[in-house]
N, C-alpha and C positions, 0 to 999 in steps of 0.2 A: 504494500500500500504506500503511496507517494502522495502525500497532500502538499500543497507547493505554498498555503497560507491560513493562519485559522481560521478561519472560516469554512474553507475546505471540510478542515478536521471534523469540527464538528457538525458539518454536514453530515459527515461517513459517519460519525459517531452518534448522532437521528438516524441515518438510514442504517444501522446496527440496529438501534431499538425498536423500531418498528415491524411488528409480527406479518404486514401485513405486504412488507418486501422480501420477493421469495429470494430474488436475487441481484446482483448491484456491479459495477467495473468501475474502476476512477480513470478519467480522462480519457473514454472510449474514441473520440471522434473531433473531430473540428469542422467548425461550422462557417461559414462566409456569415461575417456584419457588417453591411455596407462594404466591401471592397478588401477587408480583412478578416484573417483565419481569427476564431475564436476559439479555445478550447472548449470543451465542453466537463466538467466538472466531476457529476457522478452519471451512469446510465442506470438504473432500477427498473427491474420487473416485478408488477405487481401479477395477485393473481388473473385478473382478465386486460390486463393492457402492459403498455412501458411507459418510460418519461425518462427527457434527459434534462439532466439540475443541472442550472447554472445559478453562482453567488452573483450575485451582481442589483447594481444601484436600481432605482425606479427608473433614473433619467439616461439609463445604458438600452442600447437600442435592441432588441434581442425578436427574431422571430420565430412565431408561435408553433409553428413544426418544422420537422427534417425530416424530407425518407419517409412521411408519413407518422412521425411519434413526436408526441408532443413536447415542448420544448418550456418547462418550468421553473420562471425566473423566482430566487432566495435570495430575500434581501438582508442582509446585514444586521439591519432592527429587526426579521422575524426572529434570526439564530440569536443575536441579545437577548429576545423573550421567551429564550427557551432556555437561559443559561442555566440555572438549577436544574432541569431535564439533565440537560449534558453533561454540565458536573456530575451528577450520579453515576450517568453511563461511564463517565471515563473512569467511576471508580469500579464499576462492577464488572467489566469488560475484560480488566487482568484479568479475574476470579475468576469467571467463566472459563477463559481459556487455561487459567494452573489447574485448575479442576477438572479437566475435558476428560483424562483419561482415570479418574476415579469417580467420576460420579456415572453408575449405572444407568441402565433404565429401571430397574427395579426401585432405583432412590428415587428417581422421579415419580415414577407410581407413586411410590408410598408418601410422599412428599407431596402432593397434588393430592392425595387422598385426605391429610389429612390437614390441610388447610382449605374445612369445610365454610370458612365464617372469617371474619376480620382479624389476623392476630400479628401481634408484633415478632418481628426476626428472631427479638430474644425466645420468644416461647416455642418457636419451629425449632431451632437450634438447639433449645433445651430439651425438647422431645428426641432428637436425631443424634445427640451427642454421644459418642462414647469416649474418646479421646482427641478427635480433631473436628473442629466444627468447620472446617475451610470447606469441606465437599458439600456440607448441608447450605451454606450459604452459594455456592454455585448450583446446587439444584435448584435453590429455588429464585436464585437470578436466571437460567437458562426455562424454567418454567414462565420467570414475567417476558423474558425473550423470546419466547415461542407463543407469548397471547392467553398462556392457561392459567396464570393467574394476576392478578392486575397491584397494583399498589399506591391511588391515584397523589398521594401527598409526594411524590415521586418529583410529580410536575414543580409545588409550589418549594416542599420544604428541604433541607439536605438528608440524606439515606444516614440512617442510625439504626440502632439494633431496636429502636420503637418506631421503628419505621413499619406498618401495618400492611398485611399481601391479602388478599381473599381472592374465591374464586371468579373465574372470569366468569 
């Protein structure tokens, strides 16, 4: 992954959290604006269409398709109003990935089963602990990243272990 400005970053890093993009390339293509190449930023598939992100101002000229996919301009002030969002993600994003090869599907199961109702991180963790809580806290960041369970203070407040998940 090559992000060339922050903005970028956290672009990839919304289009990480978002359950709802099956799959994503940074800087697929360049696009002619007015007479010059423009890079194009992230490509994302969703599930019934695609879209290529570009960061870029209101007053940059950008058009509305390419090749037929739509062309989705991110401006600056949206990713600022998502900054607590992102903040999160860049914290849970390591964990996910140090976890990747210890958290089963089994934990998941069991993990999504039993975050029937609103409960804080501490109390999932308390239930799942035996001696390393690191895998429980990536199950159940790889459960809010795959959509199965939600966390909505996510948005507003910083991730702490009273950070509350329920099911989606």
């Amino acid at each position: 992954m090559s992000c060339h400005s922050r903005a970028v970053f956290e672009l990839w890093l919304d289009a990480e959290a978002d359950p709802s993009i099956q799959t994503f390339c940074e800087r697929p293509v360049t696009i002619d604006v007015d007479g010059r190449e423009r890079t194009v930023d992230l490509w994302v598939r969703y599930g019934d269409h695609e879209a290529l992100l570009v960061v870029a101002d209101e007053d940059t000229a950008l058009p509305t398709k390419w090749d037929g996919i739509e062309i989705r301009r991110v401006g600056v002030a949206d990713l600022a109003a998502t900054h607590t969002w992102i903040g999160n993600w860049e914290r849970m994003l390591p964990v996910i990935n140090l976890t990747r090869d210890c958290v089963t599907k089994q934990h998941l199961a069991d993990v999504r089963r039993y975050v029937r109702e609103p409960m804080p991180l501490a109390r999932i963790e308390r239930e799942f602990v035996t001696n390393d809580a690191m895998w429980v806290r990536g199950a159940v960041f790889r459960l809010l990243a795959a959509g199965r369970v939600i966390a909505p203070s996510l948005r507003t407040d910083r991730l702490s272990l009273q950070t509350c998940f329920e099911p989606a």
